[in-house]
Each structure stands twice: as C-alpha cells, then as structure tokens.
N, C-alpha and C positions, 0 to 999 in steps of 0.2 A: 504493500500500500504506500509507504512511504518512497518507494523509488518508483511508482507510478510520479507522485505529487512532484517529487524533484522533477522527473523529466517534462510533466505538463507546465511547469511552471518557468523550465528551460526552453522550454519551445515556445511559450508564450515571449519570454525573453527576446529570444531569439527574431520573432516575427516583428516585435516592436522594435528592436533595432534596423533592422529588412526595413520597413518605413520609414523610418527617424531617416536613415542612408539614402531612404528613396525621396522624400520629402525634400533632402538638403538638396541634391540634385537637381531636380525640379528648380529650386528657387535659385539655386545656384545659377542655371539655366537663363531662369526668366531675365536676371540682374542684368548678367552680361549682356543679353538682348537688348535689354533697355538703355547701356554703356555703350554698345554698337549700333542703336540705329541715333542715338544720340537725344534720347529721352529723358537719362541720364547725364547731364552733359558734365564737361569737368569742373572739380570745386564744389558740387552739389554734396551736403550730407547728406548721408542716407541713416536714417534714425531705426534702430531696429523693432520697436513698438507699433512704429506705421509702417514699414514696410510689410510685419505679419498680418498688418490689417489690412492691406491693400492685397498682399497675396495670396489673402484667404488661408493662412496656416501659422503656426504658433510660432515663438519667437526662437525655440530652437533650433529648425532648420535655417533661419534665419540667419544666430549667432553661428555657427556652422559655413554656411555658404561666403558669407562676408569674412570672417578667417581665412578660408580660401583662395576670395577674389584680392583676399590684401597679399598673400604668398606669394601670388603671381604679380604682383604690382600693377592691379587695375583699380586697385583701392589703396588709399593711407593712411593708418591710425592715428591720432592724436590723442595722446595719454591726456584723458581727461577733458577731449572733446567730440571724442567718437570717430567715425569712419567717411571719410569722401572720396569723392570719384577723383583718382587723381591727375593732377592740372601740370603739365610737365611744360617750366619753363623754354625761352627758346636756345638757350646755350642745351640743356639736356635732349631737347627735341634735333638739335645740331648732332648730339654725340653718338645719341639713338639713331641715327641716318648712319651716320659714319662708319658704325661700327656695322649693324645690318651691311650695309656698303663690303667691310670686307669680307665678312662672313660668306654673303651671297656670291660674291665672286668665286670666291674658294666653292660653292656650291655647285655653281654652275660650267666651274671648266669639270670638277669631275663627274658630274651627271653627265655634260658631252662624251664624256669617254665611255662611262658606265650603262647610260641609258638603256632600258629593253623596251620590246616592243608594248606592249601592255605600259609600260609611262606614258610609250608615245599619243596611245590612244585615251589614256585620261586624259591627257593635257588638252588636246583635240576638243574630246566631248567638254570640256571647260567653255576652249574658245567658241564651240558652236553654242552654250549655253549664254554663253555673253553678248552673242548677236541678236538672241533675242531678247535680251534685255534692253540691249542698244534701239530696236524698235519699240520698244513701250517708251523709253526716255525721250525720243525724238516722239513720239503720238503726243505726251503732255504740256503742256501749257509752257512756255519757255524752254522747254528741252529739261526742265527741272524734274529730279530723284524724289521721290517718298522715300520715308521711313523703309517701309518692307522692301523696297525696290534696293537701296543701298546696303543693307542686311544681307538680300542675296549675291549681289555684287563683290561686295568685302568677303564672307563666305567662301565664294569662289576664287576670289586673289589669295587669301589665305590657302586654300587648298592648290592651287596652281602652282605657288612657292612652296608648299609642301612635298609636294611630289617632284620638285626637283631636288628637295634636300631628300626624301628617300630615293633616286636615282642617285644621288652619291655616293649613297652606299659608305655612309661614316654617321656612326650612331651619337657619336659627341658631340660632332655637328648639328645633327635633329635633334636634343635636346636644347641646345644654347638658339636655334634658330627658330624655332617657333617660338619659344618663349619671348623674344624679342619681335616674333610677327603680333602675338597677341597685343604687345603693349602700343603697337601702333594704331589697337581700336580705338585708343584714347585719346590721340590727336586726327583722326581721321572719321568722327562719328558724327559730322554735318550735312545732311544732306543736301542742302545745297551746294557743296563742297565738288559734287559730280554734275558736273554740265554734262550735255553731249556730246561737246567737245574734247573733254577732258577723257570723256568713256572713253570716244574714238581713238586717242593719241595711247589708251593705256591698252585696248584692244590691240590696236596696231604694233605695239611694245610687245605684244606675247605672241602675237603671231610668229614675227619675226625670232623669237627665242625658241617657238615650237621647231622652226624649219633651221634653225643652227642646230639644236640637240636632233634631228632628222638626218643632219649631215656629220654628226660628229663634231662639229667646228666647236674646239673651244676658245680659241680667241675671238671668235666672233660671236659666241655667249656670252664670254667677258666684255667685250665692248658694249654687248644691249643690256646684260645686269645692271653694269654700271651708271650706264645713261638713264635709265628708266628708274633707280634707285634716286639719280641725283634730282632727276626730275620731280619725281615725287616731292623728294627737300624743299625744292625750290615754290614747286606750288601748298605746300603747307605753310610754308614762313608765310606766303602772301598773303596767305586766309587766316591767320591769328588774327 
C-alpha cells in the first residue's frame, strides 16, 4: 500500500513538472515572439505579475522563461529593478556586427567547401519562401512589413545562416553563432525597419550566396558574407 502511494504521488510529481517545463516553454515562446516582431520593443520592463496575467498562466512559468530569455541576452536584470528587453547601445551594436562579421566568414568559406546537397536545397526552399513574402510586402500599402510578416522573414534569415553554420561542419562555431544570431532580434524587431526594398537587396544577398556555396567558391562566399553583414550594420545604425 505504501509503495503504491509513493509511486502515485511520484507520478503525480512527475506530471506536474511535465507542465510546469511545458508551460515555461510556451511562455518562453510567446516572449520572444513578442521581442521579434517588436511588441516588445527594447528598454521595455517586463513585470512578471502582468505578464502571467496577460499570458493566461501563473507566475512560475513566467519566473522561469525570463531567467532564460536573460541567459541568452535578450533580457537584462536589474538587481532591484527587475527584467527588460535589452537596449544595446551603438558602440555594442558596432561590436555585435563585427564580431558576427568574422564568425560568418569563417562560416561560410567552410560551408563552400563542406556543403551537401540537402543544404543546398534548404537554402533554396528558404529563398523561394522569401519570394513570396516579397509579394505580400510589395501588395501592402507603402511596400511596408507587419508584425507577423517580419516574424516570418527574420525566422527565415535566422534559419538560412543556420544552415550555413551546420554546412560547416564545426560544432563550436554553431554554438557561438547562433547565439549571436539570436541577439540580433533585439536590434532588428521594427517592422518598419523592412521596406521592399531593403527585402529585395537582402533576397538578392542570399541568392547570390546560394549559387557560391552551389559552386564551391569560397572567396566568393566571403566577399557576399561580408558585404551583406556590413550592410546590415550600416542600415541598423540608420534606423536607431
């Protein structure tokens, strides 16, 4: 009897953690979302009493999630003033390029070499996914991004440079380079921030990278990494 109640009371345990894990996720989820399409914008606290209110769940998945999103440095605690989306000046938003800058290089002359065919054809399905985005942003009123429209966008760029850092084929790399892809949601979550011209020039940027890593070239990877990284810089500084 008594090792029945122990195990009924361990799996009870157990299943309320399973939640508690599943719940932080979720919210965990939502945050980001709301820091990437820029709902959240930077500098904003986020209060964890209303956020559970607004999320419809209690404040422990909450306290949980925001622990999280600070680890990764899309949030930063203030002892004794709580948690915000963080606001990354322009000398750190310089240093955050720079460094991305050599990372990706090193990414992309060895993905040229390494690349398989199944990369090739993500990368592909990326860019044909981005064409048609390209025509929703040109159907809208000024050539101007919503929320959800730039969510998918960014999404997709993040996964695009993903999978050149897995064609590299260096696992030290894929951890230091996504971690630094993520913190670019931080200065990059305005949707007006994506013209359709700006799509066009970043469309045109990957394409032209799909058909280096199709040829092998890696100096001609490294000349469009780098162009398309500095570019980036240059239109962020403009839009602070």
């Amino acid at each position: 009897m008594v090792g029945q109640a122990v195990a009924y009371f361990g799996a009870t345990f157990r299943m309320a953690a399973t939640k508690e894990s599943f719940l932080a996720q979720r919210v965990y989820e939502q945050i980001r979302e709301q820091i990437q399409i820029g709902k959240l914008s930077p500098g904003t606290r986020l209060v964890n009493r209303k956020m559970a209110s607004e999320l419809g769940t209690s404040m422990v998945p909450v306290r949980e999630a925001l622990n999280r999103l600070t680890s990764e440095g899309l949030l930063e605690h203030l002892p004794g003033g709580g948690n915000f989306v963080r606001k990354l000046n322009r000398k750190e938003i310089v240093q955050l390029y720079e460094f991305r800058e050599s990372l990706e290089v090193f990414a992309a002359r060895e993905a040229a070499k390494n690349i398989q065919d199944y990369h090739l054809k993500h990368l592909s399905r990326i860019c044909d996914g981005w064409a048609r985005i390209l025509e929703k942003i040109k159907a809208t009123e000024g050539g101007k991004t919503t929320g959800n429209t730039l969510r998918r966008w960014l999404d997709d760029d993040l996964e695009f440079h993903s999978v050149i850092v897995e064609a590299a084929d260096n696992p030290w790399l894929a951890k230091v380079a996504v971690d630094l892809k993520i913190m670019t949601l931080v200065v990059r979550n305005k949707p007006e921030m994506l013209s359709y011209e700006a799509a066009i020039m970043t469309q045109n940027d990957h394409l032209a990278m799909l058909e280096a890593f199709r040829n092998h070239d890696a100096d001609r990877a490294e000349v469009l990494i780098r162009e398309h990284i500095k570019q980036g810089l240059d239109f962020i500084m403009a839009n602070q």
